[in-house]
DSSP file (Angstrom, degrees, kcal/mol; ACC not computed):
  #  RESIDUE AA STRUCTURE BP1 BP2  ACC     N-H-->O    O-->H-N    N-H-->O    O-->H-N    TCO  KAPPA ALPHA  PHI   PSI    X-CA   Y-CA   Z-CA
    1    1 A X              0   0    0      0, 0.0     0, 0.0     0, 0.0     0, 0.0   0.000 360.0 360.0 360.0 106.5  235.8  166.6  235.0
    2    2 A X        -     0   0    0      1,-0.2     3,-0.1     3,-0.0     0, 0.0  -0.164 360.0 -86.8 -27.6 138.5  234.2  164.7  232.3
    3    3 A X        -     0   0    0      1,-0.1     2,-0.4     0, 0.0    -1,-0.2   0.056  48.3 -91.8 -49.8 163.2  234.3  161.4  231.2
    4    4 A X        -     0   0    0      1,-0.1     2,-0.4     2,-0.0    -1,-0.1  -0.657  37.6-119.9 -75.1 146.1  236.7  159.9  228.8
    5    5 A X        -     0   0    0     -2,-0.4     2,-0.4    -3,-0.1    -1,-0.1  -0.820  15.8-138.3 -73.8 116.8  236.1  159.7  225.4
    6    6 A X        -     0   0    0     -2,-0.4     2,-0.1     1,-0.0    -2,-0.0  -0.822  11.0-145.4 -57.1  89.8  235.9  156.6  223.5
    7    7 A X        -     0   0    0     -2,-0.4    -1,-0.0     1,-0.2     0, 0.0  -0.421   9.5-168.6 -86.0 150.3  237.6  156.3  220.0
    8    8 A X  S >  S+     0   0    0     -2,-0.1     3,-2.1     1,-0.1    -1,-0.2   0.426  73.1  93.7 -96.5 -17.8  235.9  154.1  217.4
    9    9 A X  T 3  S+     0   0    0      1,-0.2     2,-0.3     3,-0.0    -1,-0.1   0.985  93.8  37.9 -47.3 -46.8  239.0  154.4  215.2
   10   10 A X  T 3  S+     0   0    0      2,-0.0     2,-0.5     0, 0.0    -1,-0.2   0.091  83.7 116.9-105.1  39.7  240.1  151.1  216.9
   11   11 A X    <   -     0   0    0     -3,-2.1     2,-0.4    -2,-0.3    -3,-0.0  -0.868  52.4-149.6-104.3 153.7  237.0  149.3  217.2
   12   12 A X        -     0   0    0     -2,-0.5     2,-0.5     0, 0.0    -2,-0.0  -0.784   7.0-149.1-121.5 137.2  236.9  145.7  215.0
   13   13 A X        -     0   0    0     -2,-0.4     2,-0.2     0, 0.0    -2,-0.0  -0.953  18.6-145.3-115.0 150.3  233.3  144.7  213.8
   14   14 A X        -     0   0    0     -2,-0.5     2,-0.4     5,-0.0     3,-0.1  -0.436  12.9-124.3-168.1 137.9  233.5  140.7  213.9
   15   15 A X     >  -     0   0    0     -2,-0.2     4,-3.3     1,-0.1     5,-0.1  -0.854  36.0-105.6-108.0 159.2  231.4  138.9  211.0
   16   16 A X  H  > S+     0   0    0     -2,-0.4     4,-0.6     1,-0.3    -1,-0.1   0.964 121.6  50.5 -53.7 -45.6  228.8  136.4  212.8
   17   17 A X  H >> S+     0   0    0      1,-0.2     4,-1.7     2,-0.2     3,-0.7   0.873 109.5  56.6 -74.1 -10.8  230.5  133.1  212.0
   18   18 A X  H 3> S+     0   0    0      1,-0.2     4,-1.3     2,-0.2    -1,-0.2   0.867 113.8  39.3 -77.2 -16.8  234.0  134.8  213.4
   19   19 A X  H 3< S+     0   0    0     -4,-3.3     4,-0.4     2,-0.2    -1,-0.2   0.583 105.3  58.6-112.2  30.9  232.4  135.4  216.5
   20   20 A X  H <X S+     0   0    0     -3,-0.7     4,-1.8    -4,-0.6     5,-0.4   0.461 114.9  43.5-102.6 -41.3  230.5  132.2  216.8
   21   21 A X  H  X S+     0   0    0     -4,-1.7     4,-0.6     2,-0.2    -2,-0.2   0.854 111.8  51.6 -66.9 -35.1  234.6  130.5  216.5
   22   22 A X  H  X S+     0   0    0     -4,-1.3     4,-0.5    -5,-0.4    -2,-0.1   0.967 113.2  47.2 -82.1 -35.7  235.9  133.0  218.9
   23   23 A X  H >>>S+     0   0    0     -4,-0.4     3,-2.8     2,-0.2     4,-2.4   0.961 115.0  46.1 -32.7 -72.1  232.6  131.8  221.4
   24   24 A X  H 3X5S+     0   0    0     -4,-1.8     4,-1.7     1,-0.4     5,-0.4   0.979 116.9  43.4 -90.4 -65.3  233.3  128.2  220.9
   25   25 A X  H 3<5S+     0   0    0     -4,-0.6    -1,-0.4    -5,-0.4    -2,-0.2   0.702 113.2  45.8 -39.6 -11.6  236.7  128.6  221.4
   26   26 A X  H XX>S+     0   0    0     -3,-2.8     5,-2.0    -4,-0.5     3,-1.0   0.818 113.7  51.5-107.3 -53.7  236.7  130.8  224.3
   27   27 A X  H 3<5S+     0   0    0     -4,-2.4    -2,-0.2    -3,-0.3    -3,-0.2   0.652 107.7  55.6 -73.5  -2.1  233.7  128.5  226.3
   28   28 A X  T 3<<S+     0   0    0     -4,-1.7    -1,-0.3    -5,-0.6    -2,-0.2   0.854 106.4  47.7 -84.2 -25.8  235.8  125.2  225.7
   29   29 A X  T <45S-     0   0    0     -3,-1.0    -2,-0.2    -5,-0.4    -1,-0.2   0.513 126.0-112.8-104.2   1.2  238.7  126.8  227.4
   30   30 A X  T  <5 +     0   0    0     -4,-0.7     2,-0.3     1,-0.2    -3,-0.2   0.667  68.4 135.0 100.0  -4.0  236.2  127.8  230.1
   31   31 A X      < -     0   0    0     -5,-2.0    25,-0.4    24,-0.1     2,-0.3  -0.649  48.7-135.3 -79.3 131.3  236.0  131.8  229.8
   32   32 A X        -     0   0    0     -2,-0.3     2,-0.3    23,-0.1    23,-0.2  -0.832  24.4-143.4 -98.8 169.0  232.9  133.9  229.8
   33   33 A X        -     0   0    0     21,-0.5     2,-0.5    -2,-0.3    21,-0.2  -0.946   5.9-141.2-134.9 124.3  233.1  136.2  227.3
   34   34 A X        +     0   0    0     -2,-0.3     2,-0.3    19,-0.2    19,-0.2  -0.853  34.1 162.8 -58.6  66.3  231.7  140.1  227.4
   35   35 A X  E     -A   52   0A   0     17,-1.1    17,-1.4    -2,-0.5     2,-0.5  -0.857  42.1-128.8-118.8 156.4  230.0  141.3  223.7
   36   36 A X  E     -A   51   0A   0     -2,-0.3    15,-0.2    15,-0.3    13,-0.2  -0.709  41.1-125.9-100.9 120.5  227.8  144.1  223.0
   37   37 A X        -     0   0    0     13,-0.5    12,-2.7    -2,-0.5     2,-0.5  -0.287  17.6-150.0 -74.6 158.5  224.6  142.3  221.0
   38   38 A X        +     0   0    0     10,-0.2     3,-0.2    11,-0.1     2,-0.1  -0.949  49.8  39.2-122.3 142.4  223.2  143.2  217.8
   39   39 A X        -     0   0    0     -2,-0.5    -2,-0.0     1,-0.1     3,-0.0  -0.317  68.9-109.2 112.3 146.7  220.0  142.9  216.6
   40   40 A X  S >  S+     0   0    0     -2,-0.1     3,-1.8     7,-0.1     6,-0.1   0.515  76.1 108.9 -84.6 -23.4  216.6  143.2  217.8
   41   41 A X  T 3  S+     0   0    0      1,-0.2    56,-3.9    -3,-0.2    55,-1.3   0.759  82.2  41.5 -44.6 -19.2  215.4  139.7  217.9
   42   42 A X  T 3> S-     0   0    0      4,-0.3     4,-3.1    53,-0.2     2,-0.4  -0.092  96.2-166.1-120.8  40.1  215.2  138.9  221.7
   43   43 A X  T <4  -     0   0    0     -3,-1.8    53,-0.1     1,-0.3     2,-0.1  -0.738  61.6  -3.7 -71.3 150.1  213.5  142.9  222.6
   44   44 A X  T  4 S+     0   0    0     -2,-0.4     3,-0.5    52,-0.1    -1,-0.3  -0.738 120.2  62.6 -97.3   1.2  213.6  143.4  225.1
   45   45 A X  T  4 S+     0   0    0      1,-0.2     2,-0.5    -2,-0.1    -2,-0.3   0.951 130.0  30.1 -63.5 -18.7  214.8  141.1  227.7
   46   46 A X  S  < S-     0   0    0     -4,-3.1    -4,-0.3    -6,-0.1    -1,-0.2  -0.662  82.9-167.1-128.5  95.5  217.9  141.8  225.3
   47   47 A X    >   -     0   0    0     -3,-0.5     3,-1.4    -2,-0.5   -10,-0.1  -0.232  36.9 -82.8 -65.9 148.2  218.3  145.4  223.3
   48   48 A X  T 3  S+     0   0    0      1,-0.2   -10,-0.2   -10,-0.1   -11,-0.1  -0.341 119.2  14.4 -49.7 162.3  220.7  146.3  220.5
   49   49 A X  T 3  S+     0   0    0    -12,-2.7    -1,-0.2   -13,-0.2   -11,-0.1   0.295  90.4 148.7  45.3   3.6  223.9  147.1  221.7
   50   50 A X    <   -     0   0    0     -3,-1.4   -13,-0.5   -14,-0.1     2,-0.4   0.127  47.4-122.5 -34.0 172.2  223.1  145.6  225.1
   51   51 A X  E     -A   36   0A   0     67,-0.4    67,-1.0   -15,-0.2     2,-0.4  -0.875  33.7-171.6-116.3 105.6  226.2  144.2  226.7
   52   52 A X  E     -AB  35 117A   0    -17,-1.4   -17,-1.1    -2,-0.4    65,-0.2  -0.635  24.5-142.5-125.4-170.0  226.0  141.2  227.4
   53   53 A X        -     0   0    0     63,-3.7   -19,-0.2    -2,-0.4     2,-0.1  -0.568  20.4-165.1 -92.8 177.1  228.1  138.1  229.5
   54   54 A X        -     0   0    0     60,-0.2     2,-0.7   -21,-0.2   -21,-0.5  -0.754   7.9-155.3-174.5  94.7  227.9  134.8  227.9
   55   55 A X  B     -C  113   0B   0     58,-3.2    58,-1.4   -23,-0.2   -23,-0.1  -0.521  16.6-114.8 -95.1 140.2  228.9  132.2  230.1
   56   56 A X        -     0   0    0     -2,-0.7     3,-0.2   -25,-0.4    56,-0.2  -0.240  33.5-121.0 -51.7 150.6  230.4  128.6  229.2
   57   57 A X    >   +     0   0    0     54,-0.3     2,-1.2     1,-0.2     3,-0.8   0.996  43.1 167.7 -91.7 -74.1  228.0  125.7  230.4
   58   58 A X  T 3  S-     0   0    0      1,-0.3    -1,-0.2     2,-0.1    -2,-0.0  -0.667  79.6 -31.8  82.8 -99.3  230.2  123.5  232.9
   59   59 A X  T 3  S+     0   0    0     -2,-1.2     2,-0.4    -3,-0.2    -1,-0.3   0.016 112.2 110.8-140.2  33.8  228.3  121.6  234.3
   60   60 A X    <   -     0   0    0     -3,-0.8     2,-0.7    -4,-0.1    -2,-0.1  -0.885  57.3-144.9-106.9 158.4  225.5  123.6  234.4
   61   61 A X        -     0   0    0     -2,-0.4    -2,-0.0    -4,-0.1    -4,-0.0  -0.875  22.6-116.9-106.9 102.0  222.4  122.1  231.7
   62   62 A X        -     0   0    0     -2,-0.7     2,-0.3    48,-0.1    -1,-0.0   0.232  33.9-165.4 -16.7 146.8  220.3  124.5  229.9
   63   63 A X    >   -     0   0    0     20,-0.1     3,-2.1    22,-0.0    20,-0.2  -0.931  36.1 -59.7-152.0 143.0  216.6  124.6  230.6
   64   64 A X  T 3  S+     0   0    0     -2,-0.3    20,-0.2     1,-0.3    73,-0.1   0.462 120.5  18.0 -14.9 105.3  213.1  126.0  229.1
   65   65 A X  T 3  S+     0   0    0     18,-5.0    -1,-0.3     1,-0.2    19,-0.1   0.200  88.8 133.8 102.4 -21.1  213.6  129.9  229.1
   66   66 A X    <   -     0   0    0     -3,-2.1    17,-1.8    17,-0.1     2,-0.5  -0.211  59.6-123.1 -65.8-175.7  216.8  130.1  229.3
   67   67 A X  B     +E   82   0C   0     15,-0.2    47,-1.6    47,-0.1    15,-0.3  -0.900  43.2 176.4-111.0  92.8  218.8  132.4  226.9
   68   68 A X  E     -D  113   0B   0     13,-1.4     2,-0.4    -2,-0.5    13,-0.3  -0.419  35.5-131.1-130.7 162.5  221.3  130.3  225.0
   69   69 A X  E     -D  112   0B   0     43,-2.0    43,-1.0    11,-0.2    42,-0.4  -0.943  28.7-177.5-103.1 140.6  224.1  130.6  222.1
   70   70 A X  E     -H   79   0D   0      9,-2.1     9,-2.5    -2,-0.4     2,-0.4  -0.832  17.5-148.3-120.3 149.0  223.5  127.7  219.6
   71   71 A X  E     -H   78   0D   0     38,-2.6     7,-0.2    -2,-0.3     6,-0.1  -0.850  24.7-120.7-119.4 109.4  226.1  127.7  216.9
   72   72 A X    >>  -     0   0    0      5,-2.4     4,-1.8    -2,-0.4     3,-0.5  -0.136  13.1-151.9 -53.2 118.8  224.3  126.4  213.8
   73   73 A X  T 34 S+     0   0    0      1,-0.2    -1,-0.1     2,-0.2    32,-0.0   0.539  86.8  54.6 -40.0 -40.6  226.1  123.6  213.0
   74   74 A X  T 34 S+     0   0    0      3,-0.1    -1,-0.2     1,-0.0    -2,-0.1   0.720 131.3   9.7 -85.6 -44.2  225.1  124.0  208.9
   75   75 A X  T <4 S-     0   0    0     -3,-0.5    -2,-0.2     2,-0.1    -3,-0.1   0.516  92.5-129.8-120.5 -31.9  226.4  127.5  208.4
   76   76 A X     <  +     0   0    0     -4,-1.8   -56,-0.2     1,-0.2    -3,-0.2   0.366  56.2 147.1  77.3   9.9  228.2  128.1  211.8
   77   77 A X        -     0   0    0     -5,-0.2    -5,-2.4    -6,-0.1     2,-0.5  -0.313  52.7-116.6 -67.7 153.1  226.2  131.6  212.3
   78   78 A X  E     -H   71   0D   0     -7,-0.2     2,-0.4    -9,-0.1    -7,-0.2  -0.712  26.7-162.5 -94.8 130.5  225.6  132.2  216.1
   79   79 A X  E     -H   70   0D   0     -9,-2.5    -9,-2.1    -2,-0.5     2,-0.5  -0.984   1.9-168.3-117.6 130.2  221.7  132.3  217.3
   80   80 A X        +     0   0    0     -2,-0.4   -11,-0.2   -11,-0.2     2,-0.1  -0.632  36.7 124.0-113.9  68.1  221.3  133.9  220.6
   81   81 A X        -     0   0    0     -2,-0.5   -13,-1.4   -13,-0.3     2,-0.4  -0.251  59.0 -83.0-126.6-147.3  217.7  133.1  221.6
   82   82 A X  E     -EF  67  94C   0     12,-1.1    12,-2.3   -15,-0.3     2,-0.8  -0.769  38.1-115.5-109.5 145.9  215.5  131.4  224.4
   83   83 A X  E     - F   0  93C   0    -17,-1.8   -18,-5.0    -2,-0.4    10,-0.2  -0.869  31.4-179.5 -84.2 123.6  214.8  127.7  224.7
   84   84 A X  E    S+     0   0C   0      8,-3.0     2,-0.3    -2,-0.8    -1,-0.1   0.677  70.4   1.7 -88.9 -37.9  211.3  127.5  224.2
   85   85 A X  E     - F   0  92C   0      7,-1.1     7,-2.3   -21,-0.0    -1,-0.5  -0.905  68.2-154.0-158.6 159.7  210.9  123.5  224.7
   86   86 A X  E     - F   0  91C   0     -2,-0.3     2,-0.2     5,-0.2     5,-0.2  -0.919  11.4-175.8-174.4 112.7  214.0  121.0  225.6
   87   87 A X  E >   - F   0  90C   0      3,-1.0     3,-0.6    -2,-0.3    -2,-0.0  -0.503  47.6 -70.4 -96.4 153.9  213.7  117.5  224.4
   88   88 A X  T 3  S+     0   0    0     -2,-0.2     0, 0.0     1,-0.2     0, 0.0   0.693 125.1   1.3  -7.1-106.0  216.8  114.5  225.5
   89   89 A X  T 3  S+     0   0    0     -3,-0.1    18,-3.8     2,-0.0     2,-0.3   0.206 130.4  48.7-105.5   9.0  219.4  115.7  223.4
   90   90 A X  E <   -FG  87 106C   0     -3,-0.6    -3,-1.0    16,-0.2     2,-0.4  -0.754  53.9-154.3-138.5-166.1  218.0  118.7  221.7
   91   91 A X  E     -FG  86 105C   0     14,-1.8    14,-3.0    -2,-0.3     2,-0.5  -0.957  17.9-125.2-165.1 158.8  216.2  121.9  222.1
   92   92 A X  E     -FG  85 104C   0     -7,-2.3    -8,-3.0    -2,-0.4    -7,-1.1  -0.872  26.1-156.6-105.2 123.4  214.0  124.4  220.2
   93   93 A X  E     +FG  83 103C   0     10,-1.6     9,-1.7    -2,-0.5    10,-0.6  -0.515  13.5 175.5 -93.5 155.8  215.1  128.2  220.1
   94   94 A X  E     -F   82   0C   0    -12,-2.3   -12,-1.1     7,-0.2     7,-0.1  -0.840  32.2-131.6-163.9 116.9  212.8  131.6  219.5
   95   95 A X        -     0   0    0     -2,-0.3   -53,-0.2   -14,-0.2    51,-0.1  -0.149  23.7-131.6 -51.8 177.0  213.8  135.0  219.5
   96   96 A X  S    S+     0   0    0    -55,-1.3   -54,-0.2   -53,-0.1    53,-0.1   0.679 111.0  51.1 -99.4 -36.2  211.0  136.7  222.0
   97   97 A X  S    S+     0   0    0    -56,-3.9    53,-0.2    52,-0.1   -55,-0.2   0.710 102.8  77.1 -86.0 -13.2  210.8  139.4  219.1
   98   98 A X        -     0   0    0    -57,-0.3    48,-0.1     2,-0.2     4,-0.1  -0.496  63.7-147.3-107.1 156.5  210.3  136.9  216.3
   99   99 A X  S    S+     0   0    0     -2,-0.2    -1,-0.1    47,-0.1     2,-0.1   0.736  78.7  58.1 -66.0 -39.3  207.4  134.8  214.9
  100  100 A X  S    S-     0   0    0      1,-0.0     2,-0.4    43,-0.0    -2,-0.2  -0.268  83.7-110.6 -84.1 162.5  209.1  131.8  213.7
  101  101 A X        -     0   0    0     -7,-0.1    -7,-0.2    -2,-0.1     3,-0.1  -0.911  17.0-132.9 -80.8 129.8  211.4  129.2  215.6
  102  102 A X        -     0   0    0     -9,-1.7    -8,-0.1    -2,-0.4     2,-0.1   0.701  52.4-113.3 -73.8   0.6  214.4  129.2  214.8
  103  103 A X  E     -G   93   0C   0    -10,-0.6   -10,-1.6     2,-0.0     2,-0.6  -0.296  46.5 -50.8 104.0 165.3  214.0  125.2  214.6
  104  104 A X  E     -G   92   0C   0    -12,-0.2   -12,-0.3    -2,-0.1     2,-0.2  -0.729  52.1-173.9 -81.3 114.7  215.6  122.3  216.8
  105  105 A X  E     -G   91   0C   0    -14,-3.0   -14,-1.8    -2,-0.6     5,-0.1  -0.747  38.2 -90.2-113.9 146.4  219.4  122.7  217.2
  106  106 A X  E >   -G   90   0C   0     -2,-0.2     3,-1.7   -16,-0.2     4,-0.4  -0.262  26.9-124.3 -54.1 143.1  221.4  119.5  219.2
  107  107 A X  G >  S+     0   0    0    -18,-3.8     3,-1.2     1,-0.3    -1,-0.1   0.855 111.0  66.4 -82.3 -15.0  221.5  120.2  222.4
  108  108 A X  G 3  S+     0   0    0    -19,-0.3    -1,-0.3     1,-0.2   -18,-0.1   0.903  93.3  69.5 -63.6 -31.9  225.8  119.7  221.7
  109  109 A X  G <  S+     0   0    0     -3,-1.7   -38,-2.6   -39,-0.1     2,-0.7   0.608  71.5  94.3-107.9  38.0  225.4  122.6  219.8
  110  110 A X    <   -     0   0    0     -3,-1.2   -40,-0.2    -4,-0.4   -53,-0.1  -0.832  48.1-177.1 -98.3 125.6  224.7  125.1  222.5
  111  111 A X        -     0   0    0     -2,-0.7   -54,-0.3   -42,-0.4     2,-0.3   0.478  55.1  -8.7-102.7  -1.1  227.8  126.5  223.2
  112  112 A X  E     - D   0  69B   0    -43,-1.0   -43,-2.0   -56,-0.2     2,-0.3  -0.986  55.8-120.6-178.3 169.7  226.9  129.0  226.4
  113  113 A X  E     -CD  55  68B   0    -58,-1.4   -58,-3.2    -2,-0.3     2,-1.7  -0.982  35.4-109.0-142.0 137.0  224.1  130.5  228.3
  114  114 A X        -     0   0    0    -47,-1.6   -60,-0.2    -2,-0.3   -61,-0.1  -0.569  37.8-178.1 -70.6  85.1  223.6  134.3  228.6
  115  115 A X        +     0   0    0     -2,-1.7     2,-0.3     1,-0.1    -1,-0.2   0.903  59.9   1.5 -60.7 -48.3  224.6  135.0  232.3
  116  116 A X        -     0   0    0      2,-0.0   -63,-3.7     9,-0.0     2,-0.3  -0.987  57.1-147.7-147.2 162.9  223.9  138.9  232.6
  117  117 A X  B     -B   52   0A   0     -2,-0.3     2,-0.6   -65,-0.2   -65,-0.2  -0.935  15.5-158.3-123.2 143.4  222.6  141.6  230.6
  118  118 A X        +     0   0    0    -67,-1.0   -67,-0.4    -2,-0.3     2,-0.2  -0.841  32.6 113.0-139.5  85.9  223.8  145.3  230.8
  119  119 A X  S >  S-     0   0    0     -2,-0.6     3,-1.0   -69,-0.2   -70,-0.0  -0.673  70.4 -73.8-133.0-148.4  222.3  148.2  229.9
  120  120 A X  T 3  S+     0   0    0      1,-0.3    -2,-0.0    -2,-0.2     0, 0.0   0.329 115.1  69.3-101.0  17.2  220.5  151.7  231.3
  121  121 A X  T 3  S-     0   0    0      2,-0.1    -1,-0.3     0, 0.0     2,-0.3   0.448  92.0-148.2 -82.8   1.2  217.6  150.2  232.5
  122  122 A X    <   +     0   0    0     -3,-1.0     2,-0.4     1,-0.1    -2,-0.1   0.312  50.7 129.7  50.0   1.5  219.6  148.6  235.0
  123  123 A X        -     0   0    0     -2,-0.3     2,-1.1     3,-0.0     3,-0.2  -0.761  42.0-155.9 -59.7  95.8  217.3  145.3  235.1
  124  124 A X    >   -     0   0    0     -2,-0.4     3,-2.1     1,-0.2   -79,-0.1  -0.723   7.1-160.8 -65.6  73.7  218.5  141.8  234.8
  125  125 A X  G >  S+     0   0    0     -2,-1.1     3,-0.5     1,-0.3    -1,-0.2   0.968  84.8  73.5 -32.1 -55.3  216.1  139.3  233.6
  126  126 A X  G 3  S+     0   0    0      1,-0.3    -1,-0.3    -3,-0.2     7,-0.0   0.629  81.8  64.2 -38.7 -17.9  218.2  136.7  235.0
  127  127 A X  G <  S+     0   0    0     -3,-2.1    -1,-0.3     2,-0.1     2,-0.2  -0.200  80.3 103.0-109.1  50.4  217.4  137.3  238.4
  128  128 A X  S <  S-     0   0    0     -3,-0.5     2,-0.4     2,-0.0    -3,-0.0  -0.394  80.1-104.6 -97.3-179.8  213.8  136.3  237.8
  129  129 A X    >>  -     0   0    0     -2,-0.2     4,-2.4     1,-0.0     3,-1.4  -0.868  21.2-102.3-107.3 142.6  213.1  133.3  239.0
  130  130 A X  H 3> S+     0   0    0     -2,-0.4     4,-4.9     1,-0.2     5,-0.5   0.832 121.2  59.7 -21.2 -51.3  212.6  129.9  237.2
  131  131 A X  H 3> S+     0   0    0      1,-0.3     4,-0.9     2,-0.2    -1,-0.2   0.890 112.5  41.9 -62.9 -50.7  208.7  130.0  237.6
  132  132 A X  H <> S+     0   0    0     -3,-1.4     4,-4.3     1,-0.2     5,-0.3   0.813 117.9  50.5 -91.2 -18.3  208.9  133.7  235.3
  133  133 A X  H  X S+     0   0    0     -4,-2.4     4,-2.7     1,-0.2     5,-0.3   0.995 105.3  50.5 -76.3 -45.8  211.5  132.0  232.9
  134  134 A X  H  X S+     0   0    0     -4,-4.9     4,-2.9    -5,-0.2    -1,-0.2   0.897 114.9  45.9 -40.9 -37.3  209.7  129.1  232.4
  135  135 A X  H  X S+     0   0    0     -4,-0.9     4,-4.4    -5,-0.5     5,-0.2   0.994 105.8  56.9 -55.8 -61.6  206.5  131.5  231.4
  136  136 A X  H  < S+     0   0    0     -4,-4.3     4,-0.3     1,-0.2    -1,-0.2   0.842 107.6  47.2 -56.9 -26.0  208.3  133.8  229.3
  137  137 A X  H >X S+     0   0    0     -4,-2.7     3,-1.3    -5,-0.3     4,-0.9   0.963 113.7  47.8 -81.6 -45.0  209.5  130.7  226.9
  138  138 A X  H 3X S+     0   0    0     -4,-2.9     4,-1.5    -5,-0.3     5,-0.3   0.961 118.6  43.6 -77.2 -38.0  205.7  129.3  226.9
  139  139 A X  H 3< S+     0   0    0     -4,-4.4     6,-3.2     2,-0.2     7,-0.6   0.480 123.6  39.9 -74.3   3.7  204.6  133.4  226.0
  140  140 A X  H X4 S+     0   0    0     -3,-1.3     3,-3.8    -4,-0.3     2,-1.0   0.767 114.0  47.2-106.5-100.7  207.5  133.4  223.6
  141  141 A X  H 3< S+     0   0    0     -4,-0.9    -2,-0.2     1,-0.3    -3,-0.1   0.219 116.3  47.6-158.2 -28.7  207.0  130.0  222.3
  142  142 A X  T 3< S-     0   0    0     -4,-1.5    -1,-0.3    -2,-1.0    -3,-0.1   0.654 109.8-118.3 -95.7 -28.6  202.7  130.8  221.7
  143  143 A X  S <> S+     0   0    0     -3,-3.8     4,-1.4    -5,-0.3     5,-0.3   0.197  88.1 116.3 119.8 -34.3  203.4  133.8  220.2
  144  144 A X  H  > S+     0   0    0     -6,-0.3     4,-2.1     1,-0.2     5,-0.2   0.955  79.4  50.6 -62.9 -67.2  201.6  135.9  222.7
  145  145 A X  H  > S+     0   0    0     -6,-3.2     4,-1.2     1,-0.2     5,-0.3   0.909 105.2  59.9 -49.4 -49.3  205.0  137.7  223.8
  146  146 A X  H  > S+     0   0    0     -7,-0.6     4,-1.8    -6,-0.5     5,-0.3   0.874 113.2  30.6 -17.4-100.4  205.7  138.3  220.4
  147  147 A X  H  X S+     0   0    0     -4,-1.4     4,-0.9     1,-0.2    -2,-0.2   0.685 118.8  55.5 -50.0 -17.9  202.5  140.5  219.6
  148  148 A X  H  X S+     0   0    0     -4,-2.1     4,-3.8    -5,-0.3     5,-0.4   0.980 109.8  44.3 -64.5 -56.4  202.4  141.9  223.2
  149  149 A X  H  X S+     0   0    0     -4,-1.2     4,-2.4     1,-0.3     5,-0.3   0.903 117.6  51.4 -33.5 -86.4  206.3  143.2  222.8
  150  150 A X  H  X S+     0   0    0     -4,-1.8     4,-1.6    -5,-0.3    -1,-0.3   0.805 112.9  46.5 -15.5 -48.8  205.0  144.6  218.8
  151  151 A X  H >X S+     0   0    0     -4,-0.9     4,-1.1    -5,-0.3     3,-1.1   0.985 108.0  50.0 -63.6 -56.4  202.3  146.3  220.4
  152  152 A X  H 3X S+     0   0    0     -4,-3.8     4,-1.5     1,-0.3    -1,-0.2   0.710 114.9  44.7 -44.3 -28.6  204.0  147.9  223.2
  153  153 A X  H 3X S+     0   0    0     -4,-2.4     4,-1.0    -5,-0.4    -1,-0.3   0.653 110.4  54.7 -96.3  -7.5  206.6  149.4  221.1
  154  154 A X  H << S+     0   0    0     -4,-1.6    -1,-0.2    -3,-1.1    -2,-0.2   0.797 114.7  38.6 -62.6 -33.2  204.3  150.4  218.5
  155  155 A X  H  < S+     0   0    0     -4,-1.1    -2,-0.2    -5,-0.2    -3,-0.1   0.735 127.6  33.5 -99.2 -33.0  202.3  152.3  221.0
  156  156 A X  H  <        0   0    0     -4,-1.5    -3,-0.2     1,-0.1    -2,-0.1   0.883 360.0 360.0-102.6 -36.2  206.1  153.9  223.5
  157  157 A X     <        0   0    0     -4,-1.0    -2,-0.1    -5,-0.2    -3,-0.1   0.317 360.0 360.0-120.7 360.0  208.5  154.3  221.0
């Protein structure tokens, strides 16, 4: 017996800023929230179509390396990247795959923290330890994880 088949007739594609309101709304009320990501920027600790959780902050406080949702305040699009450096009240984000920063967002407007990631490698960053998260945000944050990431995937896929 086979698995079930999945229609796409009833699937809803979301524009960013609607699922950057349906996020903030859903982590005030206290929910984590399930979404399958798009995009390449944070390759590979995060893949297209990845699934991942996205849990409301509580009491917990972001910190250097973690994976975070900012919702830009200017535009209201949702950035889903690592804190690279975390100042008082703010913090600076960078996809892992990207060159740039994505700039210093208020630390009010991170609205969640990435709890688990799900795909067929079966591998969790999250259950790294501080010591590797911290790392990866200073090799994200220099650049080196950048060009390492490029290389590798030039060179395996």
């Amino acid at each position: 017996m086979g698995e079930p088949s999945i229609s796409t007739k009833n699937v809803i594609e979301f524009s960013n800023v609607s699922v950057g309101i349906l996020i903030k709304a859903l982590t005030r009320k206290k929910k984590t929230i399930r979404l399958k990501a798009r995009g390449i920027s944070m390759f590979p600790a995060i893949r297209n179509k990845d699934i991942i959780t996205i849990a409301p902050l509580n009491d917990y406080e972001p910190e250097t390396g973690d994976i975070v949702v900012c919702i830009d305040k200017s535009n209201q699009n949702v950035v889903i990247h690592r804190i690279i450096k975390k100042f008082e009240n703010t913090v600076k984000t960078k996809g892992d795959f990207c060159f740039l920063s994505d700039g210093i967002y208020p630390l009010e407007s991170v609205t969640g923290y990435i709890l688990k990631i799900e795909n067929d490698l079966k591998f969790s960053y999250f259950s790294i330890n501080i010591r590797y998260k911290k790392l990866f945000a200073f090799l994200s944050r220099v650049n080196v994880l950048t060009f390492a990431v490029r290389f590798l995937k030039k060179i395996y896929l």
